[in-house]
N, C-alpha and C positions, 0 to 999 in steps of 0.2 A: 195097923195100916188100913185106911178107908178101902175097901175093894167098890167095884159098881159094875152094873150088870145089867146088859139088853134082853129085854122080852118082847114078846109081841105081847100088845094089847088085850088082844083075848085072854091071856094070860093073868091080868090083873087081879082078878077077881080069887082067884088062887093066892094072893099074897100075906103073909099073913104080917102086918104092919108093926108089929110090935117088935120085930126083930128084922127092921131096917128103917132108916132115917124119914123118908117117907111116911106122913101117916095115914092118908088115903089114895082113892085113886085119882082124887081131885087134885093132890099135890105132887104127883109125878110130872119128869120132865119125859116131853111125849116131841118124836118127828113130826116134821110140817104135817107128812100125810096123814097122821095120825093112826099109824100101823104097829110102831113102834115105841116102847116106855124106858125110861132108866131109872133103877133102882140102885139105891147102894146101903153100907152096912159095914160095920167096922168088925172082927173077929172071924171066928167060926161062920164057913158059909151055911145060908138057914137050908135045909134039906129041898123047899120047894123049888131052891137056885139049883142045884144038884145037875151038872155035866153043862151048865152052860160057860158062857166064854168071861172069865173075870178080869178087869181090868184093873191099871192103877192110875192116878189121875193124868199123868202125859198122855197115856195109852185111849182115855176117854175125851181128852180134849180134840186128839185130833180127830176124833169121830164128830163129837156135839157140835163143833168150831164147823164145818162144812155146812152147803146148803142144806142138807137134809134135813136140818134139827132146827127150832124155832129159837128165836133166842129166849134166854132168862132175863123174866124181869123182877126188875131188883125193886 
């Protein structure tokens, strides 16, 4: 099951790309303000994710779907 996961931005640089779908920090989905990033990642959570809040896709939709998050373009 895909899990996915909010960080703050400062954070990014910390991620290590090869074990989640994302592959830089160029292609993260980031809030309007640009505060916050979402990563996600199918399996075992990667260690750097460790005690943060994991979602499943309902559970992220209703977050990105609000104004806070920019939309995706396709």
């Amino acid at each position: 099951m895909k899990k996915y996961v909010i960080i703050n931005t400062s954070e990014l640089s910390s991620v290590d790309y090869s074990l989640v779908e994302q592959d830089s920090e160029n292609t993260v989905r980031r809030s309007l303000d640009g505060s916050l990033a979402l990563v996600s990642f199918f399996g075992n959570t990667p260690s750097f994710l460790n005690g943060k809040t994991e979602y499943n896709k309902e559970g992220i939709n209703n977050i990105i779907t609000s104004t806070d998050w920019e939309l995706e373009v396709e």
